[in-house]
N, C-alpha and C positions, 0 to 999 in steps of 0.2 A: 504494500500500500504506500503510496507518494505521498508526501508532506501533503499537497493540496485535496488529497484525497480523505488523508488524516482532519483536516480540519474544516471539509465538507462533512463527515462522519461527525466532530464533536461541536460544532454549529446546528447540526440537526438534532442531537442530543438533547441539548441544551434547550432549541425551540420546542419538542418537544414536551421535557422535564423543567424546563425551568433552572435548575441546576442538575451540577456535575460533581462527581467525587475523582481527584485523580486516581485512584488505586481501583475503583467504576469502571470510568473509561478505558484503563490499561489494559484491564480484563476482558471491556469489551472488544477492543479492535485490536489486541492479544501482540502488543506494543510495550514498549518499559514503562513504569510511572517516571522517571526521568523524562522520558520523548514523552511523554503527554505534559509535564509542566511545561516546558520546552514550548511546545503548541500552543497552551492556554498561555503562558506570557506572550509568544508574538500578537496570539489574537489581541486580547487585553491593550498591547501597544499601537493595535489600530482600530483601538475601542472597539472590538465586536462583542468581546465579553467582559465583564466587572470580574477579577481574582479575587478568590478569599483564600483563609488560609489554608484549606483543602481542597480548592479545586476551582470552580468557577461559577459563576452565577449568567442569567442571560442579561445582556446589556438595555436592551428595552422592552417592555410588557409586551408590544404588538412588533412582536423577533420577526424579520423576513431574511430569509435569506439571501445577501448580497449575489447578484448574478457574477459574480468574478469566482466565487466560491462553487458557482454549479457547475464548470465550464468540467468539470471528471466526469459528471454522468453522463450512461450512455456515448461517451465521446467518439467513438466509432461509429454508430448508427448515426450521429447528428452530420458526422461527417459527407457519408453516403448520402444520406437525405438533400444535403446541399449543394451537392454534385449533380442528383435527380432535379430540383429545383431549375438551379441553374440553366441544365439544359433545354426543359419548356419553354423558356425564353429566348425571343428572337434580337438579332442584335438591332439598337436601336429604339427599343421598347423604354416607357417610360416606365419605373417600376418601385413603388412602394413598399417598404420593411418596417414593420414593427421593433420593435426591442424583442430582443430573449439571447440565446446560444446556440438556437438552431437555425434562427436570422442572420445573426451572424456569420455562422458557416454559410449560409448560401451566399450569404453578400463577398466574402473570401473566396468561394468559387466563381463568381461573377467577373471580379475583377481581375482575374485568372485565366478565363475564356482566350483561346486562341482568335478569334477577332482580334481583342483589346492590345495585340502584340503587334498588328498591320501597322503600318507606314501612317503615322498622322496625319488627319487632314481637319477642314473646320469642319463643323457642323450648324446644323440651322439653332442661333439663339447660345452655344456653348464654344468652347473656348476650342485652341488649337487642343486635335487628338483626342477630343471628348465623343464616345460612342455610346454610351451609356448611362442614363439618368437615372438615380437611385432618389427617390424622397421618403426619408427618413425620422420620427421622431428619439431612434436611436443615438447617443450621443456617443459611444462606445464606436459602433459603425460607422458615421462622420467622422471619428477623429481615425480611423483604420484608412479610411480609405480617398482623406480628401488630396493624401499625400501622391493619388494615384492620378496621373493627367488625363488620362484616358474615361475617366470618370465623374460624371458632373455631381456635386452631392445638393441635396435641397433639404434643408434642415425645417419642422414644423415651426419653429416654435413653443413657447411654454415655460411651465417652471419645472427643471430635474427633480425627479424622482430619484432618490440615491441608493436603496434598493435596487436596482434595474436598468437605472442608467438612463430612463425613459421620460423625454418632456413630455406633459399632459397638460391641461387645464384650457380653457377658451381660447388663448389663444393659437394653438392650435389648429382649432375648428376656423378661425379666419384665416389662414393659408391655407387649407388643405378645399376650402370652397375657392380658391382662384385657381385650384390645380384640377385636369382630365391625365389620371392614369393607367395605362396599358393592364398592368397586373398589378396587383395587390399579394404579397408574400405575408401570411400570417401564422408567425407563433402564437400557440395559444399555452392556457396551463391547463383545460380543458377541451376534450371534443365527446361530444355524447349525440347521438341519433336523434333524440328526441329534443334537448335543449340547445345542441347547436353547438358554435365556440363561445367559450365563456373562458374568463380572468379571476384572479384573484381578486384585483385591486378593480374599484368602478371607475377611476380616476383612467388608468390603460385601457379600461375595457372602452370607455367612449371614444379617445383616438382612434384607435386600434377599427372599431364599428365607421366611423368617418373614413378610414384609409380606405375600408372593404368598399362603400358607398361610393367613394369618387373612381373606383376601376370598373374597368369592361368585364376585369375575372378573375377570380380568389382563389389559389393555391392556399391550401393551409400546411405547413410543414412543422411536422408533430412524431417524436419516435412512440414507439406502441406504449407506453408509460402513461402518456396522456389520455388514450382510447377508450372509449367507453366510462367517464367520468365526466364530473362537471365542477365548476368551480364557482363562485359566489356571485358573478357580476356575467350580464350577457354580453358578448359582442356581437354575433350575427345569426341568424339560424342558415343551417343548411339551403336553403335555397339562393343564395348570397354565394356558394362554396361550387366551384368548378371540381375542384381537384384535390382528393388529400396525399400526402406523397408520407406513407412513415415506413418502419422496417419493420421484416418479418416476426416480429411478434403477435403482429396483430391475431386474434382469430380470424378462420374463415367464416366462422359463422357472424363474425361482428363485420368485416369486411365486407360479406352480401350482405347485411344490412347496408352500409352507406352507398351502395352502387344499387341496390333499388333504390334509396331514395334520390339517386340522381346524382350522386358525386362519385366521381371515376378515382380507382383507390391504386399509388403504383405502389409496390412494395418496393425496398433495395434490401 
């Protein structure tokens, strides 16, 4: 287990229980009580957890998990996913990304695309060598990729979410209503047949529902973890939803479910 993986494990703990016992945790992730202080003092030093003298406590009542801390799970499937992603999209598309890790990886496969490697030239409204417009309320994705020339970035707007990485709030909704986008790439924290994509937070989930509305068509890209679940806030129901792209985890019997209701499902 990797350091980052170690402290995805006692992050989760923590949310969870509320507190932690080092000689607890050691047991559980079957590590020394050494490499667990070790842990809990760097977390501690980037205030994610309050230290006590045994172990740790969680650093605020409503604990979320920082997305920099998830980027271990699943990280092979999210990879493949955004590879899959990536290639539905035609070059020159304009194309919308939410926050999350698995946004991410596509927006890294994107920007990667053997297109994006041809000889520059202008484009209509974007700079020299810009093939690809990405509009983004992800701050995490803007700063990856604004380094990329090849790449036009359109940021929403908002106030950061530090959890997530994610601008939310009204302002927002007033860019994202001067923009017509090609596709809409949506991570969700949920996807269920019946309730649709849904979020944790209602602050992402209303971007997130504006991003789906301003495109012609919604990939949602989600590893099987997310399937068949729901989470606390709605983004869009299925009919809003072209395409789910996750890995083979899914079931097939949950899998024919979302291809009756009309969303074409690819596995990688």
């Amino acid at each position: 287990m990797s350091r980052y993986e170690r402290w995805n494990a006692l992050l989760e703990l923590l949310a969870e229980h509320g507190k932690l016992e080092v000689e607890e945790a050691a047991e559980l992730l079957a590590v020394s009580a050494a490499t667990i202080r070790r842990d809990l003092d760097q977390l501690a030093r980037q205030q994610m957890v309050t230290r006590t003298r045994g172990g740790a406590v969680a650093h605020n009542v409503s604990y979320d998990l920082p997305l920099r801390y998830k980027t271990a799970r699943n990280a092979d499937a999210k990879q493949r996913i955004g590879a899959a992603v990536a290639g539905l999209i035609a070059p020159g598309e304009v194309v919308g990304l939410n926050g999350g890790t698995t946004t991410t990886e596509v927006a890294r496969a994107l920007a990667v695309r053997p297109e994006s490697a041809d000889r520059p030239e202008a484009g209509a409204g974007g700079g020299v060598g810009q093939r690809l417009t990405i509009v983004t309320n992800a701050l995490n994705i803007a700063n990856e990729l604004t380094v990329r020339p090849q790449v036009k970035i359109v940021l929403t707007g908002g106030v950061a979410r530090p959890q997530s990485y994610e601008l939310i709030g009204p302002l927002a909704g007033l860019v994202l209503a001067e923009l017509a986008l090609d596709v809409t790439v949506l991570g969700v924290d949920a996807l269920d047949v019946e309730h649709g994509a849904t979020a944790h937070h209602e602050g992402e989930a209303s971007v997130n529902r504006l991003l789906a509305e301003r495109a012609r068509r919604v990939v949602v890209a989600a590893d099987s973890s997310k399937i068949g679940n729901r989470a606390f806030a709605r983004i869009c129901g299925l009919e809003r939803i072209g395409t789910l792209v996750t890995d083979e985890g899914i079931g097939e019997e949950l899998a024919a479910a979302f291809t009756e209701a009309g969303v074409r499902v690819v596995k990688v």
